[in-house]
N, C-alpha and C positions, 0 to 999 in steps of 0.2 A: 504494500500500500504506500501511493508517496504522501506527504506532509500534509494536502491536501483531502487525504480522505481517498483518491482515485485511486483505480488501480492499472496500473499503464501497462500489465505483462504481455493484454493483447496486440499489442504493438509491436515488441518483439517476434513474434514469427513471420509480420507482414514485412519487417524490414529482412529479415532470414531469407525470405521467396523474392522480395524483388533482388538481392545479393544473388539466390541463384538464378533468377532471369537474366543479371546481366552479365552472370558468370556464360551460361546458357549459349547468348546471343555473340561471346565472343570467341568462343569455340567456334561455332559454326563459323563466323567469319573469315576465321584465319586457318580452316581445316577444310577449303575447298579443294585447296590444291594450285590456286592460281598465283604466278608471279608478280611481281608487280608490275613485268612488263606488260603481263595480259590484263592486268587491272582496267586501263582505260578503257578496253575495249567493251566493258559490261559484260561479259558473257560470250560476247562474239566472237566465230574462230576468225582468222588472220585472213584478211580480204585476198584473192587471188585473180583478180579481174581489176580492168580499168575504170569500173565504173563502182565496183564494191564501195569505195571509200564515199562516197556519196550516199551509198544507204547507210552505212557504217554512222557517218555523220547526225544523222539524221537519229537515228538510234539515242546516240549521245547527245542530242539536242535535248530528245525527249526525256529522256532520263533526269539529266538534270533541271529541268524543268516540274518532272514530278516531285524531285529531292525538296527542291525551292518550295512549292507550295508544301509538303510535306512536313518540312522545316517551319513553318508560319505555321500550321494546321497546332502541328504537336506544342509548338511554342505558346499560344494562344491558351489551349488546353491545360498546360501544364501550368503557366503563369494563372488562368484563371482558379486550379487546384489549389495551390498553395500560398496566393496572397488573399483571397476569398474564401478561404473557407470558413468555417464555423468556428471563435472566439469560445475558449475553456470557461471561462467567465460572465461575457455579457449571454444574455440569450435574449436582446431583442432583434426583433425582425429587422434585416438587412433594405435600405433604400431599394423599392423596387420601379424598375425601368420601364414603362409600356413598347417604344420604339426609341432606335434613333435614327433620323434619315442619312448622317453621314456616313454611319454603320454599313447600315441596310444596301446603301448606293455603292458602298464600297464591296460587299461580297454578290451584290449581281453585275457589275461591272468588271469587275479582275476575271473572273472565269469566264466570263465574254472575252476577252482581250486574250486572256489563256489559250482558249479554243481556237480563237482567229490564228494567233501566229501559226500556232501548229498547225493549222487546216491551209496557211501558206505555205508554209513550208513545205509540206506532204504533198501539197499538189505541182509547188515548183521539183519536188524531183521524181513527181510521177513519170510528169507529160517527158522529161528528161528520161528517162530509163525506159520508157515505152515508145522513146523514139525510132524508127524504123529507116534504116539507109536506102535506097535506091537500089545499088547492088552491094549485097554483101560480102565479105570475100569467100564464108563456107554457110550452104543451107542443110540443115538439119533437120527431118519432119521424124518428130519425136514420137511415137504410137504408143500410147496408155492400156491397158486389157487386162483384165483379172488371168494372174495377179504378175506381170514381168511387163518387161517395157523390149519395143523395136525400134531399131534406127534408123531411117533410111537415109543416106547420105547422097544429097542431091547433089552429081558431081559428073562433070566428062571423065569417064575411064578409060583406060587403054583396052580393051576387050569385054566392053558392055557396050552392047549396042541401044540405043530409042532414042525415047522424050521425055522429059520429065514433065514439061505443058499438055501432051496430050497422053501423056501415059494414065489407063481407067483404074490401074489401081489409088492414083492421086484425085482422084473427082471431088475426092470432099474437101480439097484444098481450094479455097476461094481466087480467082482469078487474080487478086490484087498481089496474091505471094504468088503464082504461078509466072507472072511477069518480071518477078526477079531471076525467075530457075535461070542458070546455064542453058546457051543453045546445047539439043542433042544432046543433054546429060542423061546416058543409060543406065548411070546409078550401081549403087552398091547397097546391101545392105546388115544386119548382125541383129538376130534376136536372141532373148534368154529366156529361160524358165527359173522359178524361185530356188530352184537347185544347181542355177551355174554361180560357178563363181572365177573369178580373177586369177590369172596363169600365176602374177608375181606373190599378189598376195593374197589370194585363200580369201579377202572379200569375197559375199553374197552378191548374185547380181551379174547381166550379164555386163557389157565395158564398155563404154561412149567412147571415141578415140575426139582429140582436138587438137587444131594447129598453135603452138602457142605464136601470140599475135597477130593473130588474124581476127576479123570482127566474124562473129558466128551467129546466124538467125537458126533459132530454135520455134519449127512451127507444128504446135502442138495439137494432136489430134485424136481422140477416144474411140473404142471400137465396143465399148460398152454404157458405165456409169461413169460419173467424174471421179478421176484422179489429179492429182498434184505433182508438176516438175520441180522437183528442190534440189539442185547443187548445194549441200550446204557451204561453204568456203565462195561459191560466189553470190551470198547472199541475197539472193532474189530468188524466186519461187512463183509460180503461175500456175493456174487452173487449166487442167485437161476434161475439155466438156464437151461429148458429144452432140454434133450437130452443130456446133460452135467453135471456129478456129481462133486459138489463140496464138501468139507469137511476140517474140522479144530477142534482144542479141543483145551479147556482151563479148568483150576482148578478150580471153585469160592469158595473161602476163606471166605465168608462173605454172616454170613444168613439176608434174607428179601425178597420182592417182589418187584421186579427192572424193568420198562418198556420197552419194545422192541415194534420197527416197521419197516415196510417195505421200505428201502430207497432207490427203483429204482423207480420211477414213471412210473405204471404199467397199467394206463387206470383210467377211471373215478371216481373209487372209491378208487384210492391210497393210500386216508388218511384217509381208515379206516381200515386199514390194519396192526391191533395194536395186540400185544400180552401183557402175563406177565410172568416175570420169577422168580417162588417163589424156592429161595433157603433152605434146611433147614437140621438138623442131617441126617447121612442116615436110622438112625431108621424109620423117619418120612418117609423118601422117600420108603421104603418099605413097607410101610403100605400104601400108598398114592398108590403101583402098584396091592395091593390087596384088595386095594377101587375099583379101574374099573376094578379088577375081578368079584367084587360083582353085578359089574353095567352091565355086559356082554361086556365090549369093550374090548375082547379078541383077539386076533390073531392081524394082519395089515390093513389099508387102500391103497388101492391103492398110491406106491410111485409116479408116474409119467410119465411122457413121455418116451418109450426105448431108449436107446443109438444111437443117431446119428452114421451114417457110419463114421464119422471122429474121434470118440469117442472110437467106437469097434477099429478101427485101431491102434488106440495108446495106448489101452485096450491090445490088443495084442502085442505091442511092447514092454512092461511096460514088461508084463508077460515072 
């Protein structure tokens, strides 16, 4: 009991449990495993594309913009705990406040301005990252399917003959990507099953081959439900939706074999739905398309499902 008559013991355990909460919260901090060089990155693996550092950015914008309010939120909270709480002593009723307008104006107006910058931001590097070249230097029509992914590498080869513009296995690619294709590209192509995996490394998944530095259009096409293109290391990722062609390019700057998977959950085997993306000279990459000349996976696979009515409409709009 102290001097007063109180008796303060309950006190002590609540200071006991915040002691272990912030014992708690700094284990986990410092027991991720990360350097401090990967610190800045939030979480993000190491960008490997010329355009990575853009979303990379962006990430990091957001972040510390949620830190910031975060930091006001908890400060606000905390300060009103402990300079207003409840007097040992007095127990009359504390001045009570109905409104205050400069208050008031002040938390519907910050989350407005919050939202705006972001909602700038995100959209200056949407239209930026979804920008589409003219000609690209490699086309790529990526095929989604329960549960493995196909490549077809839309490319003139030395012993494949066609077109890649009039070739019926490509119908469901919208005319606007079909006027990038190479003339008389008769193509190459590489599929997997959830049980291939990677000559070097024993990854799942069959192997996306890439030139390093070349600009690459990835056009993405479904042959069933929607799945997701995710390179993870070049940090962008797009919807494969049948009936609906998507497509985006990026540069990769950086030779190695980089993990990709499906991030729409697509049905029961979602998560085996892995690829590999081996970057490397483009010397290599052409040799690597007159290795599956050798092997006969010449010409295309079926891209996918034809163009929804709502797709041709705006096919034609576009046009």
């Amino acid at each position: 009991m102290s001097p007063n008559g109180s008796d303060r013991s309950p006190r002590r355990p609540m200071r006991r449990k915040l002691l272990q909460a912030l014992t708690a919260g700094l284990v986990l901090a410092t027991a991720t495993g990360c350097t401090w060089e990967d610190f800045p990155r939030l979480g993000m693996p190491t960008p490997t594309t010329e355009e990575a550092p853009r979303i990379l950015s962006l990430w990091q914008g957001s972040w510390a913009a949620a830190l910031a309010v975060g930091v006001l939120v908890w400060g606000l909270i905390l300060w009103s705990a402990f300079f207003h709480r409840r007097s040992r002593t007095k127990v009359e009723v504390p001045p009570q406040t109905r409104y205050n307008m400069p208050i008031e104006a002040l938390y519907t107006v910050v989350p407005l301005l919050v939202v705006s910058v972001l909602f700038y931001f995100t959209a200056r590097d949407e239209s930026e990252l979804l920008k589409l070249e003219k000609k690209p230097d490699v086309t790529v029509n990526v095929v989604g399917f329960q549960w493995s992914w196909c490549f077809n590498y839309v490319e003139k080869v030395e012993g494949s003959s066609g077109d890649a513009r009039k070739s019926p296995e490509l119908d469901a690619i919208p005319n606007r990507y079909k006027d990038a294709f190479p003339a008389n590209a008769g193509g190459v192509y590489d599929c997997g099953t959830p049980g291939t995996r990677n000559a070097q490394t024993g990854n799942p998944g069959p192997t996306l081959w890439l030139p390093e530095g070349k600009r690459v259009r990835f056009v993405l096409t479904s042959r069933d439900v929607i799945h997701s293109f995710w390179v993870v290391p070049f940090l962008m990722k797009q919807d494969v939706i049948p009936g609906h062609t998507n497509a985006f390019e990026v540069t990769p700057n950086k030779e190695g074999t980089f993990l990709g998977k499906c991030a729409e959950l697509c049905g029961v085997d979602h998560s085996r739905m892995l690829f590999n993306v081996k970057v490397v000279s483009p010397e290599r990459y052409e040799q690597h398309l007159k290795d599956l000349v050798k092997k006969g996976q010449t010409g295309y696979v079926p891209a996918g499902i034809p163009q929804s009515g709502h797709e041709k409409n705006r096919e034609s709009n576009i046009l």
